[in-house]
N, C-alpha and C positions, 0 to 999 in steps of 0.2 A: 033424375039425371037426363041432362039431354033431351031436354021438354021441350026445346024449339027448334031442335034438330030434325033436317029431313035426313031417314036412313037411306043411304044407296049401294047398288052392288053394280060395279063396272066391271066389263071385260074386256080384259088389256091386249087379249090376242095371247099371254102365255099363263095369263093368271086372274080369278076372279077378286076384285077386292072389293071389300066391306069399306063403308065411309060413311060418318056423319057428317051433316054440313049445315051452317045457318049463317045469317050475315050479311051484310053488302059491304061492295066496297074491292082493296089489291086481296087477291088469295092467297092463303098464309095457310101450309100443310103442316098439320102437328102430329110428328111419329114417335109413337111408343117404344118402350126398352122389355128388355127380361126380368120378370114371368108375368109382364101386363100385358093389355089390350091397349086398343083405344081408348078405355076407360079411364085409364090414369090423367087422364084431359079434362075428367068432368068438372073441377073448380076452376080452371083456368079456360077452356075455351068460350064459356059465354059471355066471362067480360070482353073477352077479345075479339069477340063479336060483334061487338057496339062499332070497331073501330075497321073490321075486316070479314071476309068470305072466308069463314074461320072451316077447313075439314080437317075431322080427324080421322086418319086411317088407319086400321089393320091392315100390317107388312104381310107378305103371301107367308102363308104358314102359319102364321098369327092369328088368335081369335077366333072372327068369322070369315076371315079370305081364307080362300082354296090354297091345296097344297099339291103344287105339279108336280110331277116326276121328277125326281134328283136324279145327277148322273157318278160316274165313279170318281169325274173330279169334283163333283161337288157345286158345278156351275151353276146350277140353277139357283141355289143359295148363294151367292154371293151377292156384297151389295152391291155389285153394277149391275145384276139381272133385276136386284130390288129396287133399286134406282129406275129402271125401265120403266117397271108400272108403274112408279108415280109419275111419271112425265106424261104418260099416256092418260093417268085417271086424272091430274089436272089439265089440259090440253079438252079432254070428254066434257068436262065441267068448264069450260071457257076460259083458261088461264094459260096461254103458253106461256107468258112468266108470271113467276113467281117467288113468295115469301118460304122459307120453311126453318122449323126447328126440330130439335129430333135430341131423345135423350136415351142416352143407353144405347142399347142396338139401335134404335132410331138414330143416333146422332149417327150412326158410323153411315148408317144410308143416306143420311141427309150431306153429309161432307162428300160423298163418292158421288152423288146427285148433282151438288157444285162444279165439283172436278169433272164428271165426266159430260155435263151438260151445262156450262156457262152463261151460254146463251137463255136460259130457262130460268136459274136463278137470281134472284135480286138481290137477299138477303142471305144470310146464314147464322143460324143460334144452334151452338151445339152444349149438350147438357150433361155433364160430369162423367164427360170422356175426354182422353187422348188419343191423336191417332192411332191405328192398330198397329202398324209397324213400329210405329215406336215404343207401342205397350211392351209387342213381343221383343222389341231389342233391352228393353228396360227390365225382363220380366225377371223375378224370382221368387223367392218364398212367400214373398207380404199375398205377391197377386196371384199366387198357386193356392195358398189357403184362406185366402180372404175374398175372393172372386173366383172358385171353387169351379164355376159351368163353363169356363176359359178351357182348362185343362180337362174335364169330368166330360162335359160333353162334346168335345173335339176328339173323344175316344172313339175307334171303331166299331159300328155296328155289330152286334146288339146291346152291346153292354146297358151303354146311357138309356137308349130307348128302353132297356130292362126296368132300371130304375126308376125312371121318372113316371112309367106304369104304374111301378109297386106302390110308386109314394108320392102321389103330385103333390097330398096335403102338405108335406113335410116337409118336399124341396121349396114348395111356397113361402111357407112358414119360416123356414132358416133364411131365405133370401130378403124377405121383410119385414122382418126381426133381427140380423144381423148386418146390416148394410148401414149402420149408424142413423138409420130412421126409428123414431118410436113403434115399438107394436100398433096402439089403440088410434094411430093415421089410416087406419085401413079399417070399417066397416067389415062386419061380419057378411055383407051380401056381396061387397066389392073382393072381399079374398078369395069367397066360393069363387067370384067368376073369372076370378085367375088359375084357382082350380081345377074350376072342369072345363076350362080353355087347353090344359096340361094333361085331363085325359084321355084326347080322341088320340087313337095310335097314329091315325096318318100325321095331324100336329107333333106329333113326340117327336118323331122321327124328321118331318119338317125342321123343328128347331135345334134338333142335332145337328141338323146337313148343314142349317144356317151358323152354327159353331164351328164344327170344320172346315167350314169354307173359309171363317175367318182367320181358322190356323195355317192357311195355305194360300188360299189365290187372294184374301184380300189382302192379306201382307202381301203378295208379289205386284198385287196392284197400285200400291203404297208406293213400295220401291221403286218400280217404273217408274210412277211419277216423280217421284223424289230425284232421281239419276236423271231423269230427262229437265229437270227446273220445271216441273208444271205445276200450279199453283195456284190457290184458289183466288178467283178475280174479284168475288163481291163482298161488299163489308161483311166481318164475321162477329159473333157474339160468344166468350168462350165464360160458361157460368160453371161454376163448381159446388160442391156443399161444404157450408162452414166446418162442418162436425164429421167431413166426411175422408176418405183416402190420398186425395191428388193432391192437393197441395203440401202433402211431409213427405210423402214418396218422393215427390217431383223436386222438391224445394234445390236438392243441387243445379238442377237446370235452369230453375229459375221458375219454377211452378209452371202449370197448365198452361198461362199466356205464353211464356217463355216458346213453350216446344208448338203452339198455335202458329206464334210468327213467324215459325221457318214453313208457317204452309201456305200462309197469306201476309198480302201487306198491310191490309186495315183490318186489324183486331183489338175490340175491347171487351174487358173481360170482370171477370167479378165472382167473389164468394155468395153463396144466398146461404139463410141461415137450416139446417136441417143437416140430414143424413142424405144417404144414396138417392132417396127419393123424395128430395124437397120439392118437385111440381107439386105431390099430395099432400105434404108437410107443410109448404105453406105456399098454397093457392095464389094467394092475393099478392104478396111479394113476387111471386114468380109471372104471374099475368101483368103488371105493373111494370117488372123490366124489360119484358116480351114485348110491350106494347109501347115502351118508350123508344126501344131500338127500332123497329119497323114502322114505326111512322115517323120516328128521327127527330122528334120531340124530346 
């Protein structure tokens, strides 16, 4: 994995981040979701390599980036502090703009990236998400029991960080076994390292903060925007999974692109075949469309 990848560790001034990188060419930053790493990139960023300065990152709290001090509101997790490093860790590596896509928690720091730094981005691909404020206005039983770390670990310390101690194996295992991806898309060395990513306490505790932060300041950061008309400026990419939740939850609205358009005005969008985690599901499909959109091919 990741055999022409140089590894690096930058520091952003509030946080150290982990990043692979290989490539020439616009830089194109690819951020991870929950319970992955940067790993979940390994079949899709080398072909996209060929065509870009392909890094992939670990979010602060994530993997092998460092995990700062959280505060009582929760600031430091949120993705506008998330957002920070990456402008700072591509900016370090010679890109003050740039490509990015981001799936899962990844997406939601890659849209607050757009938003809050326009000038930085060029593109945007967001991957089987809606925005967070509109998740939490939308939300009810499906996404209470069926995306369980929304509501479980937005809980008050120590509970979640209890849990996720007791049982990384198994909060793993339920999230990539029940997310409408197949089990056997995940190598038994790839699971471990979503694993024992799950067991250093300061992590645990990291990706709690970075849950509640999305139950509070990044919904109020949504709003603001939303109430003020700001909106994101550069073409956007909104892919979902065939086999996956958004498109029958959403379908009153008018599915995923639907609720996209009220946040941008150039959005095109699309089903890829798979569960929650079709970047792993199916690599080549998903590096294919990535690479169609960003170089506009």
């Amino acid at each position: 994995m990741f055999a022409d990848f140089e590894a690096l560790e930058i520091d952003t001034g509030k946080a150290r981040i982990f990043a692979r990188r290989a490539g020439s060419g616009p830089g194109l930053l690819l951020l991870h979701g929950f319970p992955q790493t940067h790993l979940m990139w390994r079949d899709v960023a080398p072909g996209l390599a060929r065509d870009f300065t392909v890094v992939c990152a670990d979010l602060r709290g994530y993997g092998q980036s460092s995990c700062p001090p959280s505060a009582a509101d929760h600031a430091p997790y949120a993705k506008r502090a998330m957002a920070a490093d990456l402008v700072v860790l591509m900016e370090t590596l010679g890109f003050r703009r740039f490509m990015v896509a981001g799936h899962d928690r990844g997406g939601r720091v890659a849209y607050r990236l757009a938003l809050d730094h326009p000038d930085r981005v060029e593109k945007l691909a967001v991957l089987d998400i809606i925005p967070t404020a509109d998740a939490w206005d939308r939300a009810d039983a499906r996404l209470a029991l069926g995306y369980w770390p929304w509501s479980l670990l937005a809980q008050p310390e120590p509970l979640p960080e209890t849990m996720l101690a007791a049982a990384a194996d198994t909060v793993v295992d339920n999230a990539l076994s029940g997310w409408g991806s197949a089990p056997e898309v995940f190598p038994p060395g790839i699971r471990q390292a979503y694993v024992d990513a799950l067991r250093d306490p300061a992590h645990i505790h990291a990706i709690c903060e970075e849950y509640r932060a999305a139950a509070c300041l990044d919904r109020e950061h949504d709003q603001a925007d939303r109430e003020a008309g700001r909106r994101i400026a550069c073409p956007v990419l909104a892919l979902w999974s065939e086999h996956g939740a958004l498109a029958e939850w959403y379908a009153q609205e008018g599915g995923p692109s639907a609720l996209w358009r009220n946040w941008a005005d150039d959005v095109s969008s699309g089903a890829l075949p798979g569960g929650h985690f079709f970047p792993e599901e199916a690599p080549i499909e998903t590096a294919a469309t990535l690479d169609a959109f960003f170089s506009g091919r």
